[in-house]
C-alpha positions in Angstrom: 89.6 124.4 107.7 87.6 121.9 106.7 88.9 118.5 106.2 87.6 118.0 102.6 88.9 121.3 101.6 92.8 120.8 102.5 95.5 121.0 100.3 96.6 117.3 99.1 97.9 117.8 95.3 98.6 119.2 92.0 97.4 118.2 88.7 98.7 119.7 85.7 97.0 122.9 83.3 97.7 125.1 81.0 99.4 127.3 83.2 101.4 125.1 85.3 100.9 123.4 88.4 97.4 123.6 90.3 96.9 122.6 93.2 93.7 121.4 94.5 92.2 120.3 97.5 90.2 116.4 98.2 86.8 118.3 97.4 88.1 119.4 94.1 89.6 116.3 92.9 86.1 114.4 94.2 84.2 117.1 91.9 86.2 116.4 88.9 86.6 112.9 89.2 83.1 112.9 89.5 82.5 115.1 86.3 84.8 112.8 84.5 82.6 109.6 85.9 79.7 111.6 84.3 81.1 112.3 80.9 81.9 108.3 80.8 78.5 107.0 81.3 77.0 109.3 78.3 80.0 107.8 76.2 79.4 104.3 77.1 75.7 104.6 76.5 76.7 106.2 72.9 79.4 103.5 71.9 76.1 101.0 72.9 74.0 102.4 70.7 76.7 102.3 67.9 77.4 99.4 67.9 73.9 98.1 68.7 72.5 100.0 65.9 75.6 98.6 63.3 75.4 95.5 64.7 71.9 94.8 63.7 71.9 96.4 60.5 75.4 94.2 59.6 74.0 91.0 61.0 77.0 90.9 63.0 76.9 89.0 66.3 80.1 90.0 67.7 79.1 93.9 67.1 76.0 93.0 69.1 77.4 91.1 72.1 80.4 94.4 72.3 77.2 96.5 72.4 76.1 94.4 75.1 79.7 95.1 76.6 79.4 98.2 76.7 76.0 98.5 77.8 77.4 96.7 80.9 79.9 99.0 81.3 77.4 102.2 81.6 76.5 100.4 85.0 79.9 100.4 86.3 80.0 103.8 85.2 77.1 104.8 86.9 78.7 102.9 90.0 81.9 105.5 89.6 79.8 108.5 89.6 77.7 107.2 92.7 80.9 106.4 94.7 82.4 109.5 93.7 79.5 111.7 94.6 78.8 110.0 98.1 83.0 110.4 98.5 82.6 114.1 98.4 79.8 113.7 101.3 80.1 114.0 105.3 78.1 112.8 107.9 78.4 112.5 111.8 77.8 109.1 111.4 81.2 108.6 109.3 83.8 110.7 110.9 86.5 109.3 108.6 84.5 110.4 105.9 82.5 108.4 102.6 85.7 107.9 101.0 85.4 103.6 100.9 81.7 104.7 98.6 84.7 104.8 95.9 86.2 101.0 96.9 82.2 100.1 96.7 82.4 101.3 93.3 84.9 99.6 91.9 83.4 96.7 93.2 80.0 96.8 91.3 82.4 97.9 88.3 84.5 94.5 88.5 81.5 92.8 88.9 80.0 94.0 85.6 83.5 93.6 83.8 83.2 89.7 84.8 79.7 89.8 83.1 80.9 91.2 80.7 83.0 89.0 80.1 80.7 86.3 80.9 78.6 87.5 77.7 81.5 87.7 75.0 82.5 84.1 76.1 78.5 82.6 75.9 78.5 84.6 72.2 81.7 83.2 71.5 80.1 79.5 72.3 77.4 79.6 70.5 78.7 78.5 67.6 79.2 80.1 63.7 76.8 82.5 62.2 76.4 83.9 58.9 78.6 86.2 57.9 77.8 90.0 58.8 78.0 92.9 56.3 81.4 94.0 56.6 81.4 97.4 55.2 78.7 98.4 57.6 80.1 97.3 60.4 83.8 97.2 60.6 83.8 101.5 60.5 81.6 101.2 63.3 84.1 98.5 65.0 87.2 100.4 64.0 85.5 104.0 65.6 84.8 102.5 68.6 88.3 100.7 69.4 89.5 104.2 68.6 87.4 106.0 71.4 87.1 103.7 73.6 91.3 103.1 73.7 92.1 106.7 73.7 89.5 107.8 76.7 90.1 104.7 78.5 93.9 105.8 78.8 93.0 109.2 79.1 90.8 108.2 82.0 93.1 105.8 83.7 95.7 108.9 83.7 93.1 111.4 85.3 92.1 108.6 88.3 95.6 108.7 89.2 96.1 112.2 89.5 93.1 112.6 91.1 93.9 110.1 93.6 90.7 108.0 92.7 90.1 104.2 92.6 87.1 104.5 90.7 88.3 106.3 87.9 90.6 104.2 87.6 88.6 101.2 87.5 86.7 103.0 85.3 89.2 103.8 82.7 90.3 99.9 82.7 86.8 98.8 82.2 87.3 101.0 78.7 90.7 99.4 78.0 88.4 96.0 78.5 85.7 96.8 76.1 88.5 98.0 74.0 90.5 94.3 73.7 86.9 92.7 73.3 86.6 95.4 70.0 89.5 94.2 68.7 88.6 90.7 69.0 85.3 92.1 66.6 87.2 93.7 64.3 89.7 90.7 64.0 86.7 88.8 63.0 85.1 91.0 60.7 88.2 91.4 59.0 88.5 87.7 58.6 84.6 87.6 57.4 86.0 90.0 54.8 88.2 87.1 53.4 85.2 84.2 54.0 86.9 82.9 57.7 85.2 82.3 60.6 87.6 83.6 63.3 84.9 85.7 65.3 83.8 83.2 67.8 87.6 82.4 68.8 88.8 85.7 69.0 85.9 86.5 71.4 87.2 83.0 73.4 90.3 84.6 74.0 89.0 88.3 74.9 86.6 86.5 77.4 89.3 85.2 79.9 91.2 88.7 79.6 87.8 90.1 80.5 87.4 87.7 83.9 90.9 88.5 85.1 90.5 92.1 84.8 87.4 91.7 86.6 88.8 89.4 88.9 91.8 92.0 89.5 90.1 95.0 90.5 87.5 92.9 92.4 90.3 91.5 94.9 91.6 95.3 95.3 88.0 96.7 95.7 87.3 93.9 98.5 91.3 94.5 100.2 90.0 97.8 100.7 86.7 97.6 102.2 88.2 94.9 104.2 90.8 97.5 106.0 93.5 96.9 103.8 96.8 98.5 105.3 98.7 101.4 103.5 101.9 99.9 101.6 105.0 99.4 103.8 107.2 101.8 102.1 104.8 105.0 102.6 103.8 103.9 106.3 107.7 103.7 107.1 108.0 106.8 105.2 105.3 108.6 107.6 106.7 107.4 110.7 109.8 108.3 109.6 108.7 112.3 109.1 106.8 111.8 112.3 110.4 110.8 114.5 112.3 113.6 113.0 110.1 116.2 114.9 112.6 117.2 118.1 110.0 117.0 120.5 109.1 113.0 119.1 110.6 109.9 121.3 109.5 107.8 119.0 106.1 106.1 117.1 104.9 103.6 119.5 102.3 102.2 117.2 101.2 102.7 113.9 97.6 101.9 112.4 96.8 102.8 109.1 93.9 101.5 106.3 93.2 102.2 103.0 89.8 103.8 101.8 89.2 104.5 98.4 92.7 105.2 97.0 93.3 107.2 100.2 95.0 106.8 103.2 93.6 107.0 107.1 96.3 106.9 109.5 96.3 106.7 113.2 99.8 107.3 115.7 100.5 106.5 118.9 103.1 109.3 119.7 105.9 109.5 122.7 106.7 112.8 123.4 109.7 114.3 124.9 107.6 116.6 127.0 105.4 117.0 130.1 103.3 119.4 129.0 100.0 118.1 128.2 99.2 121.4 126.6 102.6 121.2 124.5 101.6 117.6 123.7 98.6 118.8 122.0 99.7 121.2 120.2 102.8 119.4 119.1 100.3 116.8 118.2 98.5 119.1 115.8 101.1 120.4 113.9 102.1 116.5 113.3 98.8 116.2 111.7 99.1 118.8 109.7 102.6 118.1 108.3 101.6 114.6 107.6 98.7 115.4 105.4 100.5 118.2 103.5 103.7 116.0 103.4 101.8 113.1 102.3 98.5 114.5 99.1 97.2 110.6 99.7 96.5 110.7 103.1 93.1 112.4 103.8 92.9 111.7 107.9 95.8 111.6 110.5 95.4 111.3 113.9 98.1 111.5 116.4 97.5 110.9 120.0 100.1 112.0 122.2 101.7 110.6 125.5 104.2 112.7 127.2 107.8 111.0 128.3 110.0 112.8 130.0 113.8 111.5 129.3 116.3 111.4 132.4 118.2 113.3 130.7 118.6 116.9 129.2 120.1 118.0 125.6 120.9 121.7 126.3 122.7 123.8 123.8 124.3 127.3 123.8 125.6 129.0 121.3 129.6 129.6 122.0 132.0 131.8 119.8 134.2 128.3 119.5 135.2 125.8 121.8 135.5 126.4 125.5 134.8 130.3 124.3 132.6 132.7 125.8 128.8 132.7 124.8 127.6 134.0 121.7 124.8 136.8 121.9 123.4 136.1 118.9 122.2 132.9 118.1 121.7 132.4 114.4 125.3 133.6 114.2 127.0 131.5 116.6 130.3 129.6 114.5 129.6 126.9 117.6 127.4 125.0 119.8 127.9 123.9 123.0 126.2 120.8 123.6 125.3 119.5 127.5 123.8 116.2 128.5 122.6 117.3 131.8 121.0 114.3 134.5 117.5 115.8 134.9 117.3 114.6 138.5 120.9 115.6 139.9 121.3 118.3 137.5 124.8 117.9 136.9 126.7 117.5 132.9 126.9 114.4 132.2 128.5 114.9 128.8 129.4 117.8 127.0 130.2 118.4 123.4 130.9 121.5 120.9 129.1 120.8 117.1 130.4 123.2 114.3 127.5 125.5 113.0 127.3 124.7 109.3 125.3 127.8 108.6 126.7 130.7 110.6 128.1 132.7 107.8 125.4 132.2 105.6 124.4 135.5 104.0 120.4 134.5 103.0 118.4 132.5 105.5 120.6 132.0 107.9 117.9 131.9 110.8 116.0 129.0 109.0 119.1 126.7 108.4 120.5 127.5 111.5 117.0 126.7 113.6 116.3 123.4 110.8 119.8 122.6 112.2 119.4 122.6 115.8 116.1 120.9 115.6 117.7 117.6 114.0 119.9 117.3 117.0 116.7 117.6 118.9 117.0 119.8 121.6 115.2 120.1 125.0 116.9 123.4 126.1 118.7 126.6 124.3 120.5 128.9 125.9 120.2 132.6 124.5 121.4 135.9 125.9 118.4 137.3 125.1 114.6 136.0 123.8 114.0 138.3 120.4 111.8 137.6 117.6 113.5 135.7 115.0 113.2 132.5 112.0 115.5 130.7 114.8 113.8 131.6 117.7 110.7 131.4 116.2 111.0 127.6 114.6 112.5 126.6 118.0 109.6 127.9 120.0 106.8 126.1 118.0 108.8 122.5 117.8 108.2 123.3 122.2 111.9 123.9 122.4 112.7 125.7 126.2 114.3 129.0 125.8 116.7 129.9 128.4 118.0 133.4 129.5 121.7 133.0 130.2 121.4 135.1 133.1 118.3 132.9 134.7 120.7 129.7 134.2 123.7 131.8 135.9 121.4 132.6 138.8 119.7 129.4 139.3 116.6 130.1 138.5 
């Protein structure tokens, strides 16, 4: 499978929960990016066109806002559309095009910001024409509110930086509407509150930009994943059996995704097993984890002086049980790999032997959290336990091989 086209997520629809894979929230993030750049360039032209007409400077600098903002929209859709791209030269994939992105979008935000605060300096004009121009005002703040929300809610889902810097850009351009219509409302009762409204929008304007500026250049500086999901990782990563523990651990961010590389100990010496046991981990990470788009394990094999063998008993000190999924007791040795002899032994109550559905499945999840090296069966049949046991590179063991020494 390609790595684009795994599984990492569901987003909502009509009916019920799709899921879709990185290349299909990269194609309608991108889509969305699209839509946004033909609605900044129409909110421009409304209120460049009302602006003029009304005499209103505050219209005309928001058009100028928003005009600014069709770059950083342009900027989303570029990142987005070089995000769904691979190349041999980027083996972790075109994801940080996204992080670049957001960076050309805080940058217009801050001069965006830097135009409303200019306008606001200038000093009083004449009063605009209020009727024409506070329905244009009041239509924009609408649109502009309602898809900026909309948009910031779709980035998330879709896992997608851009978007999301995208969608607060509109939120942006929305405060600096209200700051229009707050003075074309006060030109409606003769007061002059335009150019200090704008004041105030301006520094909201540079610490947005600021904001998503800082995250844009965390990112493209090799920002690690939060703590909590990286312990949350290694954490799924140690509960395999097979896993000694996570020797290392380095992971970055790129473009609201997550690249992840593990330094593995295994309780194996297989080389073969190791690499296949390394695989699965890979695959259980990204599935386990939708935000994580590359995860790389590299094994090392470990073999532990000791042995954790189990057998399945009919109760303690009893006689082995043929089957396994339906033994009421385990049997647990700690044999010295090197002298071979029990170093330890233990019996652990089967929670799950009576079960009527699924019994094989519990019982096998079972035994693999006590982590196992070795388990003993009368016989090797096809089975959920058997089967589970085999592909975590749990050693089967004939009873009658282990009674005969071999």
């Amino acid at each position: 499978m390609n790595p684009q086209e795994k599984q990492i997520g569901t987003t909502p629809g009509k009916g019920g929960d799709q899921t879709l894979t990185a290349s299909e929230e990269i194609k309608r993030a991108r889509g969305r990016a699209g839509f946004s750049i033909i609605l900044n360039l129409s909110l421009a032209l409304l209120k460049g066109v009302a602006g003029v007409l009304s005499g209103s400077a505050a219209l005309l600098g928001d058009a100028v806002h928003s005009a600014t903002d069709v770059v950083g929209s342009g900027a989303a859709y570029a990142g987005l559309w070089l995000a769904g791209r691979r190349h041999p030269s980027f083996p972790y994939g075109l994801y940080k095009a996204e992080s670049v992105a957001t960076l050309i979008t805080a940058v217009a935000i801050i001069l965006a910001g830097y135009e409303i605060g200019r306008n606001a300096l200038m000093g009083a004009k004449p009063l605009p024409v209020v009727d024409l121009a506070l329905p244009a005002a009041l239509l924009s703040l609408v649109v502009t509110v309602g898809f900026g929300l909309y948009q910031v809610r779709a980035g998330r889902q879709l896992h997608s930086v851009a978007l999301v810097a995208d969608g607060r850009d509109y939120l942006v351009d929305g405060m600096s509407t209200v700051a229009v219509v707050a003075g074309l409302v006060g030109a409606h009762f003769g007061l002059d509150l335009d150019r200090w409204a704008a004041g105030v929008v301006a520094l909201f304007v540079f610490w947005s930009g600021g904001q998503l500026m800082w995250r844009a250049l965390r990112d493209l500086l090799d920002q690690a994943i939060d703590r909590e999901s990286e312990r949350r990782i290694i954490k799924e990563v140690e509960s395999h059996p097979s896993v000694e523990e996570v020797s290392r651990c380095f992971s970055r961010t790129a473009g609201g995704r997550f690249l992840v590389d593990l330094d593995v100990v295994l309780r194996t010496s297989s080389l073969q097993l190791a690499e296949r046991i390394a695989a699965r981990l890979e695959a259980d990470i990204r599935r386990r984890f939708p935000q994580v788009v590359s995860a790389r394990v590299m094994p090392r094999t470990h073999q532990s002086s000791q042995i954790r063998q189990f057998t399945p008993v009919k109760g303690p000190e009893g006689d082995m049980e043929g089957h396994l999924a339906r033994a009421p007791w385990f049997r647990l040795d700690v044999i010295d790999r090197e002298s071979r002899k029990v170093v330890s032994r233990q019996y652990l109550e089967n929670p799950n032997w009576n079960q009527e559905r699924k019994r094989g499945l519990l019982v096998g999840r079972w035994l693999l959290e006590m982590k196992p090296d070795q388990v003993v069966v009368a016989e090797i049949k096809e089975g959920t336990a058997t089967t589970l046991l085999e592909e975590a590179g749990v050693q089967l063991i004939l009873a009658k091989d282990l009674e005969s020494g071999n």
